[in-house]
Structures are given as C-alpha cells and as structure tokens.
C-alpha positions, 0 to 999 in steps of 0.5 A: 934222561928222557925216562926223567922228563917223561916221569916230570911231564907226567907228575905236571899234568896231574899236580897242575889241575890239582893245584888249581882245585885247591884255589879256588875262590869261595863262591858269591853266596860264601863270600857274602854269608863271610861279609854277613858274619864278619860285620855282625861280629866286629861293627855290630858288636862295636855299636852295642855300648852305652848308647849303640847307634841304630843299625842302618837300614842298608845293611838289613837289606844287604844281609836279607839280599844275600840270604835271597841270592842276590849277591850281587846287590849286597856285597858292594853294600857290606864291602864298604860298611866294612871298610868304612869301619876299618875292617879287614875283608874276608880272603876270597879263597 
C-alpha cells in the first residue's frame, strides 16, 4: 500500500509541471499577430463589397503597434473592432 502511494506521489510530481507547460497562455505578441489575422480575414474581407467602407485609421495604428511590440496599445484597440463586428476573439491558450 505504501509502495502505491509512493508510486502516485512520484507520477504527480512529474504529470503536474507538464500539465502546466501544456497551458500555457500565448504570448502578448502571438495574441495580437491572432487579432491582427483574425480582423484582416473576417471584417476586412466583409468591407470589400460594392461600396467597402474605408478602413479606420485606428486600426492601421494597432496592426503597426503590435508589429512594433507595443501590444499593449494595440490589443484593446483590435478586441473591440472585433467585438463590435461580432467576431469570436482568439483563445489565448
């Protein structure tokens, strides 16, 4: 009996670390390059009709922020363009 525990202890302590690598969340840089793509393929795609409405400048400047590294000024700006034309936001991980 004590042989089984020791063998369950042992089999925790390394599946527990591994588990945790496997969730990792995608970094800032990945998660914007995903809202990046996502918004190019779904809303501007969606704009390209008869008469596509121009593409706002704020996006332009979010897309360019996130290529820069400054994820954080342009994830907010990219989350709401999505969610404002109803698309699901990528799974950080």
């Amino acid at each position: 009996m004590k042989k089984s525990i020791k063998y369950v202890v042992a089999a925790l302590a390394v599946a527990l670390p591994v588990m945790a690598a496997a969730q990792t969340k995608m970094s800032d840089a990945d998660y914007c390059k995903a809202l990046s793509d996502k918004y190019q393929t779904y809303v501007s795609n969606m704009q390209s009709g008869r008469s596509p409405m121009p593409e706002s400048p704020d996006i332009r400047v979010a897309m360019d922020r996130c290529e820069k590294g400054d994820t954080a000024a342009g994830i907010p700006v990219l989350e709401q363009k999505l969610r404002n034309a109803r698309i699901d936001l990528p799974s950080r991980g």
